[in-house]
C-alpha positions in Angstrom: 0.0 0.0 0.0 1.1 3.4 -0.5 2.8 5.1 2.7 -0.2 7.4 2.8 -3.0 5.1 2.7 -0.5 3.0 5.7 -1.1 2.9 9.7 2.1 4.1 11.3 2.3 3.9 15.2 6.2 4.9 15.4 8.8 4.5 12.5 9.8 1.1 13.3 5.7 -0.5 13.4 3.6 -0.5 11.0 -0.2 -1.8 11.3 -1.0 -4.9 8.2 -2.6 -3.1 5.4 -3.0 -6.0 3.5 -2.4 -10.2 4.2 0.0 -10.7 1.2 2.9 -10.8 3.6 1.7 -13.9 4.8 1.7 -14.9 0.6 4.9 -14.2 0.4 6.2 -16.3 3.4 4.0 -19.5 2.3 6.2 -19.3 -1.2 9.1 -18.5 0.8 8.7 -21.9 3.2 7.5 -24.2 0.7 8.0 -25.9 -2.5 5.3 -25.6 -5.2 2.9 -26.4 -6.1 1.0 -24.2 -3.4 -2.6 -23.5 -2.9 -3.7 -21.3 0.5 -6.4 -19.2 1.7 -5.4 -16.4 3.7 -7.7 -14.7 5.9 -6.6 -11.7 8.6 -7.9 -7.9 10.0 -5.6 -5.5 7.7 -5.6 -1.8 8.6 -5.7 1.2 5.8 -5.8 5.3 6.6 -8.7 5.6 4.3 -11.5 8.1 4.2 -14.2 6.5 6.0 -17.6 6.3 4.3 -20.2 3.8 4.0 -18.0 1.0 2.4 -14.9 2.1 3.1 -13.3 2.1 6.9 -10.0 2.2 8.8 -10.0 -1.8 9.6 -11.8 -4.6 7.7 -11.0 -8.4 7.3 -9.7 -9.2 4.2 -9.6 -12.8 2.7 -6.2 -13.5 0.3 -6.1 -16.7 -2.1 -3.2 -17.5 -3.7 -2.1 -20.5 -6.1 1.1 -21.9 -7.7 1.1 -24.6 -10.0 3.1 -24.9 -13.6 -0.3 -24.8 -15.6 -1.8 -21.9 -14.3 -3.8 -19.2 -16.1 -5.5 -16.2 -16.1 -9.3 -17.5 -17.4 -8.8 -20.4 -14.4 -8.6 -17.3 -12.3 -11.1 -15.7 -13.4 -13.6 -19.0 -13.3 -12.6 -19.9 -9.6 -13.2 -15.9 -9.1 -17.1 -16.6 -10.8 -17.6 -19.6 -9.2 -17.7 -18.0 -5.9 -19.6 -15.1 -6.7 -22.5 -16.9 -8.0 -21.9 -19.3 -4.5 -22.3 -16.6 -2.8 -24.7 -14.0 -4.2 -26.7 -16.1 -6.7 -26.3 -17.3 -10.5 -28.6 -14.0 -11.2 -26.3 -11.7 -9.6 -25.2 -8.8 -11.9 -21.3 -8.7 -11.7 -18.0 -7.4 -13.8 -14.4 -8.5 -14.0 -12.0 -5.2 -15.0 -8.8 -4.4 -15.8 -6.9 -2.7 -12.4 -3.2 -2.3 -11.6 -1.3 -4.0 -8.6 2.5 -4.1 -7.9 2.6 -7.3 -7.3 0.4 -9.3 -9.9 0.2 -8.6 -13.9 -2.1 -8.8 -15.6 -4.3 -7.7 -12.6 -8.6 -7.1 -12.4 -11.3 -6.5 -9.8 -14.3 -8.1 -9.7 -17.6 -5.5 -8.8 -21.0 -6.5 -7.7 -24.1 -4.4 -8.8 -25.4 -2.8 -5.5 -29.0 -3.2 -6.0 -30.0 -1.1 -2.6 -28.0 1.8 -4.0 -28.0 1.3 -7.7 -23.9 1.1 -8.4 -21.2 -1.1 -8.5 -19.4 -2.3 -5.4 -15.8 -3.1 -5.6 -15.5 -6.7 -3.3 -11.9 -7.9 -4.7 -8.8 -7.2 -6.4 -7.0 -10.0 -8.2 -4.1 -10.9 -11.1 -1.5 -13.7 -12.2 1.8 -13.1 -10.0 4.4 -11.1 -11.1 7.1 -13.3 -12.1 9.5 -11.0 -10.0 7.8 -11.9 -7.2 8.1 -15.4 -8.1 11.8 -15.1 -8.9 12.0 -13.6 -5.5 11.3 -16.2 -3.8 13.3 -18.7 -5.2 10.7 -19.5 -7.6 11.2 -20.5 -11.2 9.0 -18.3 -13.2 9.7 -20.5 -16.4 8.4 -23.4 -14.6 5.9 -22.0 -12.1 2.7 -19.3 -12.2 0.3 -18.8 -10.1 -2.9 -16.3 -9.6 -3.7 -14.3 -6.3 -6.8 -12.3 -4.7 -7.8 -10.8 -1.9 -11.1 -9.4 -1.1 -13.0 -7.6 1.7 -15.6 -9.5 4.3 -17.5 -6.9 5.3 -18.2 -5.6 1.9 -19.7 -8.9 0.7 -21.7 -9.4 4.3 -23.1 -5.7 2.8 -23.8 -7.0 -0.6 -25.4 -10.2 0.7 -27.3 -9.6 4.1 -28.7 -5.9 2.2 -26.2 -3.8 4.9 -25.8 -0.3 4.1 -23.1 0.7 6.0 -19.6 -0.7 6.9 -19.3 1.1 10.4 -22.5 -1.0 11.4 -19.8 -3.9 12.2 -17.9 -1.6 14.4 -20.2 0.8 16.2 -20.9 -2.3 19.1 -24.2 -2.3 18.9 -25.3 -5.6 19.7 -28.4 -5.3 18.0 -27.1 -5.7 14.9 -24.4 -7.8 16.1 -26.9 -10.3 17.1 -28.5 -10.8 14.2 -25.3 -12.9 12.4 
């Protein structure tokens, strides 16, 4: 993450902004091929609004094999969303940018409470740098990643319009999951 969008409590700690750290030392620790889900609480100095906040849970996937590709990424990615939301679920796969993955996407859900598109992942095929990195060969091996936001899909699903809702302690709402 940028260091402006990053949670800084002195120079030497920094607050997770994301869970690919935990990515990188799976790859670093093991042999392919590799397969993990990732889940953690990241942390992000972003201008709070209604589906954005300071802290959210994000869940990271990531996959090394030596016949990966792009469209099985982009299936798995599908699959899930029409597990989770529906086959009738309006949704979109774009282009995006990340350092770490190329070619990268996000995949949006059609907000039907508030008439937009909700952002609820970013994904991509892994850089081969960041293979290389880790003792990888990118010749041999690829491999896709993603990670994507809990609370954003609980708002998508359970009709929630409002991220804070998860935080505020009420335990009327609480209650309810």
């Amino acid at each position: 993450r940028d260091s402006q969008d990053t949670f800084f409590i002195n120079p030497e700690i920094v607050l997770r902004s994301h869970t690919s750290n935990v990515q990188i030392h799976l790859m670093e620790s093991l042999d392919p091929p590799i397969k993990f889900i990732v889940p953690g609480r990241v942390y992000r100095n972003e201008s709070i609004s209604y589906k954005s906040y300071c802290l959210f849970h994000q869940v990271e996937g990531i996959y090394i094999n030596n016949k990966v590709s792009f469209s099985e990424l982009k299936g798995c990615l599908e699959y899930f969303i029409k597990q989770m939301f529906g086959s009738n679920k309006k949704m979109r796969f774009r282009p995006s940018f990340f350092p770490f993955t190329e070619p990268s996407g996000e995949d949006d859900i059609w907000d039907d409470e508030r008439k937009q598109w909700m952002e609820i992942l970013g994904c991509g095929m892994v850089d081969p740098n960041v293979l290389e990195n880790v003792g990888y060969d990118s010749k041999k091996w690829k491999g896709y990643a993603f990670g994507m936001g809990v609370e954003r899909i609980a708002m998508l699903k359970y009709k929630i319009d409002d991220i804070r809702l998860f935080y505020n302690g009420d335990i009327r709402f609480l209650e309810q999951f």
